[in-house]
N, C-alpha and C positions, 0 to 999 in steps of 0.2 A: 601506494596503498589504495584499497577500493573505498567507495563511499558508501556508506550507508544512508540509504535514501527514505523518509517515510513520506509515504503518496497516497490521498485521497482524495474521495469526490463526500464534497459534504453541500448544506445546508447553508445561505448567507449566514443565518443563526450560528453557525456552528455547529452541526448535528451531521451524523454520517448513518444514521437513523432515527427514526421518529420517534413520541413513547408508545407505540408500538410494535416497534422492531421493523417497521417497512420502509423502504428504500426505496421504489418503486422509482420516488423523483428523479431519482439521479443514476440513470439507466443514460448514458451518455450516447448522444446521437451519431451518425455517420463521421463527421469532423471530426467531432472530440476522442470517438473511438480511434481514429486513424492515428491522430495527436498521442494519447495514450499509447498506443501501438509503437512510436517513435519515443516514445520516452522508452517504454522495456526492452527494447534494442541494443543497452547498453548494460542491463542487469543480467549476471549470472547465476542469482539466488537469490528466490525470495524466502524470505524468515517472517511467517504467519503462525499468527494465535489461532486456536483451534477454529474458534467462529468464521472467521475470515477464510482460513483452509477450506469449512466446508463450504461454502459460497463458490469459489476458485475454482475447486475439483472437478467440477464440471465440464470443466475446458480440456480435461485431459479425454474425452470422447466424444467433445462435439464435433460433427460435420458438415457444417454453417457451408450452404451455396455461397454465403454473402463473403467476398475476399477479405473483405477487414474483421470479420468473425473468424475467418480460416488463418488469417496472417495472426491474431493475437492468440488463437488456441496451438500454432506452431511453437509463437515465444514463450508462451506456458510449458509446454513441454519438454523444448530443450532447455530448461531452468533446473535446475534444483532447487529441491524445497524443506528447510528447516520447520517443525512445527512444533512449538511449547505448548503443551497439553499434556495433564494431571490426570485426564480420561479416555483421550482418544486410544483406542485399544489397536485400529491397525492402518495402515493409508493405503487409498486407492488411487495413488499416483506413483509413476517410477521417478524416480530419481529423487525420492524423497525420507524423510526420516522425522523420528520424534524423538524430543527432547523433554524430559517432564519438567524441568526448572531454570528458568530462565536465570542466565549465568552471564554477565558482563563484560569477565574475562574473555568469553569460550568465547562472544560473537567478538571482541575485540579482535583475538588471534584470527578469528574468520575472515575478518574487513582486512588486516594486513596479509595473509596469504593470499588474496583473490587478487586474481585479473581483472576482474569482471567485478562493478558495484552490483550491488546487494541492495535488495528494498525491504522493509520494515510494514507490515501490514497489519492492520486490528489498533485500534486504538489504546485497548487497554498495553496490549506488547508494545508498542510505540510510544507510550507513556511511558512504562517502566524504561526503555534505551533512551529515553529523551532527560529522564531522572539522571542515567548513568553518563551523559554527556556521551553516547555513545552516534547520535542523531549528526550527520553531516549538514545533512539539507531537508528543508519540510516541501513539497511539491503540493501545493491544495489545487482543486478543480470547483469551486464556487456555483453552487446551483442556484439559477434566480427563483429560489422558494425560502420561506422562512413555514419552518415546521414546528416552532414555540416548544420544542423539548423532545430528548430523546437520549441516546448514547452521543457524549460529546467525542469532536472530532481529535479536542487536545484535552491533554490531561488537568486538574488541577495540582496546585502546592507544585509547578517545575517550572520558575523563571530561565527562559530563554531569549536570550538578544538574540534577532535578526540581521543579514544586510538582504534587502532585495536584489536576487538576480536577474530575473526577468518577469516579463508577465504577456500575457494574450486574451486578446478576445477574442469569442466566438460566434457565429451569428445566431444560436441558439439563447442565448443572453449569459451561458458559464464563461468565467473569468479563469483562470490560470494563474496562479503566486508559485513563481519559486524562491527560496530561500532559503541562503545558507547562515548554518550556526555559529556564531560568536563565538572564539573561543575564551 
């Protein structure tokens, strides 16, 4: 069975935006991008909340001189992409589709038919799969800033045990957790 993965770049604080809504910090540099790039080598679907989708889409037309822009806008696009959204009216990505309610069953049966793990994006949708014990492993990317508030990177009211899988440092000063869920 595939893993269901949720991976983000947040905030020491815990933020994966500011109050705000800016991000701007955690724009991951040459390393971390390449890193990043090696982690979705292994995913065959990602399952994004609408916000998160439109951020992402982007990558299905860019044409980045830079190789680790062009190698991550390749992994994006041979991906499919799940998106739970109550508004989005249509997508401007192929291999993709919308879901209006997110259903616990329906990504369970997803994670057991796939070859390919599956990553979990937007915090609020990674809350609700982390509520459902649906969460394998949480992958964070640690930005040395503390932003004092914004959209938290994990959810409240959802006790999960960790064990540490691995961790990395970067010379930009971002840290790297991975961890898998307790069952």
């Amino acid at each position: 069975m595939a893993k269901l993965i949720y991976s983000a770049i947040a905030s020491l604080d815990g933020y994966v935006a500011d109050e705000h809504g800016r991000w701007d910090w955690s724009v991951p540099d040459h390393e971390v991008h390449a890193f990043v790039n090696d982690l979705q080598r292994q995913v065959g679907t990602h399952v994004l909340g609408r916000r998160m989708y439109e951020v992402l889409v982007a990558w299905e037309t860019i044409d980045d001189p830079d190789p680790v822009a062009r190698d991550f806008a390749q992994l994006w696009r041979s991906a499919d992409k799940l998106v739970y959204s109550r508004t989005l009216e249509s997508v401007a990505s192929a291999r993709t589709r919308i879901e209006r309610d997110f259903d616990p069953e329906a990504v369970r049966a997803l994670k057991a038919a796939a070859d390919r793990d599956l990553t979990i994006g937007g915090p609020e949708l990674a809350g609700e799969a982390l509520r459902a014990g649906l969460v394998d492993e949480i992958q964070l990317l640690i930005s040395p800033v503390v932003v004092g508030g914004g959209k938290p990177a994990l959810p409240d009211g959802a006790r999960v045990d960790l064990e540490l899988l691995g961790e990395r440092r970067f010379g930009n000063g971002v840290v790297y957790l991975d961890y898998r869920t307790a069952p």
